[in-house]
PLY file of the C-alpha trace (Angstrom):
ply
format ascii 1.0
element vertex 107
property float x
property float y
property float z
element edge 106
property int vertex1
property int vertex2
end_header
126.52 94.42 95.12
123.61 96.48 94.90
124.29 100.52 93.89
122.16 103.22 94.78
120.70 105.95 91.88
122.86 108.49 93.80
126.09 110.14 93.56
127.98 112.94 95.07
129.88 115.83 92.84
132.09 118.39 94.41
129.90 119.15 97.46
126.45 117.90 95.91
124.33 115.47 96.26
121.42 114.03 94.26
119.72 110.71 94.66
116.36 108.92 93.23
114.14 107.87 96.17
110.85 106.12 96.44
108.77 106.45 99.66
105.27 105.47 101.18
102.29 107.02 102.41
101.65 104.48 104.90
97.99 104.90 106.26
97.15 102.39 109.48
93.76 103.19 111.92
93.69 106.96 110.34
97.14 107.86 111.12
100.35 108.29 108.93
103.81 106.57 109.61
106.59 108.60 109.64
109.95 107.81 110.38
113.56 109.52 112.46
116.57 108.89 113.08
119.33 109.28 115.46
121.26 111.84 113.80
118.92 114.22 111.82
116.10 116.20 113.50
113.09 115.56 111.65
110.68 113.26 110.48
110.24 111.79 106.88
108.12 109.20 104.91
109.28 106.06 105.12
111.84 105.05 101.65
115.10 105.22 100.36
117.23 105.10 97.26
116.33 103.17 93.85
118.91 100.61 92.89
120.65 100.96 89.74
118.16 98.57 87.49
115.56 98.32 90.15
111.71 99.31 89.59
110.17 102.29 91.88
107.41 100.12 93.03
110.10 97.22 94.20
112.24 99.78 95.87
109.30 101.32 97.98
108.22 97.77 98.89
111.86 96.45 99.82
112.47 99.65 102.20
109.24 99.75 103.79
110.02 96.13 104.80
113.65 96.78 105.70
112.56 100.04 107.56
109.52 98.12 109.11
109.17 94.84 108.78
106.15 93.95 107.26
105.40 93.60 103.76
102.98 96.41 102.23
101.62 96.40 98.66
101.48 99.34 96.38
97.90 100.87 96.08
98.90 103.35 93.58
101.30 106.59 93.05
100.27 109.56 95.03
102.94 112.15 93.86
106.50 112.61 92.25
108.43 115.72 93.43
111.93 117.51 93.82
113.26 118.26 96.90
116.46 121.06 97.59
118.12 120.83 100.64
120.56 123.44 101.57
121.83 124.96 104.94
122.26 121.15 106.13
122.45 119.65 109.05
122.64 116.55 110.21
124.16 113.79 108.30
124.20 115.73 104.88
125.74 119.02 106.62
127.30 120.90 104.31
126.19 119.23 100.85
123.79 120.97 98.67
121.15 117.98 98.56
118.97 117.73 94.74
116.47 114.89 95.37
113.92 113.47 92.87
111.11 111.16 94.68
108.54 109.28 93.89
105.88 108.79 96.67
103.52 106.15 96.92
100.30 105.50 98.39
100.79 102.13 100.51
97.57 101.13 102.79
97.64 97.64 102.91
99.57 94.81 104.22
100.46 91.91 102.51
98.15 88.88 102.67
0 1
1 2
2 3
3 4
4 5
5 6
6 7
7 8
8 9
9 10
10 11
11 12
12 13
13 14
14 15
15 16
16 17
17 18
18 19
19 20
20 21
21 22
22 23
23 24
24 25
25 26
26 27
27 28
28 29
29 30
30 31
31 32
32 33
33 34
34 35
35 36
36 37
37 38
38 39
39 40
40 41
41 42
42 43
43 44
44 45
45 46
46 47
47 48
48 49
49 50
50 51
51 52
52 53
53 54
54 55
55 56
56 57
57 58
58 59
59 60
60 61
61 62
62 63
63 64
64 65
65 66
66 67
67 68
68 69
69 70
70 71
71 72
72 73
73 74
74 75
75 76
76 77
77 78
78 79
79 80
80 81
81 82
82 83
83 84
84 85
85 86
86 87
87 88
88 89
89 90
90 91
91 92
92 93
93 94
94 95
95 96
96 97
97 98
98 99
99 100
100 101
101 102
102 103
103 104
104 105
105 106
């Protein structure tokens, strides 16, 4: 069983997350769901033990389904979310991510 770099403390939230910057034909891929109302890059949680650069590669192919390769890490930054909505309504959200540039498909 695979556990995410994530837990949840007395109405917070913090999790590790990688994510792509996936460039195709000059536009950007961006991704939304059912229940929240806005768009995000394309990612998810690290796995206890897992690299960065395996996690954003093994969500952009669940979340897709095609293989991309890692050109090279665009930014790391922290997100706060408070005043959720959504399906993290009411948690105060602390987020550290690690975005990637990924531009290329797998041969």
């Amino acid at each position: 069983m695979e556990y995410n770099c994530c837990f949840t403390n007395d109405g917070k939230w913090f999790r590790y997350r990688a994510a792509a910057i996936i460039v195709e034909e000059g536009c950007v891929l961006f991704a939304k769901n059912e229940i929240d109302d806005y768009f995000y890059s394309i990612g998810g949680a690290v796995h206890m033990g897992e690299i960065a650069e395996d996690a954003v590669k093994r969500e952009v192919f669940e979340e897709t389904g095609v293989e991309y390769e890692v050109d090279h890490l665009a930014v790391i930054h922290e997100n706060f979310f408070n005043d959720n909505r959504g399906s993290l309504k009411n948690m105060d959200c602390h987020e550290i991510e690690r975005v990637n540039i990924n531009i290329y498909k797998s041969a």
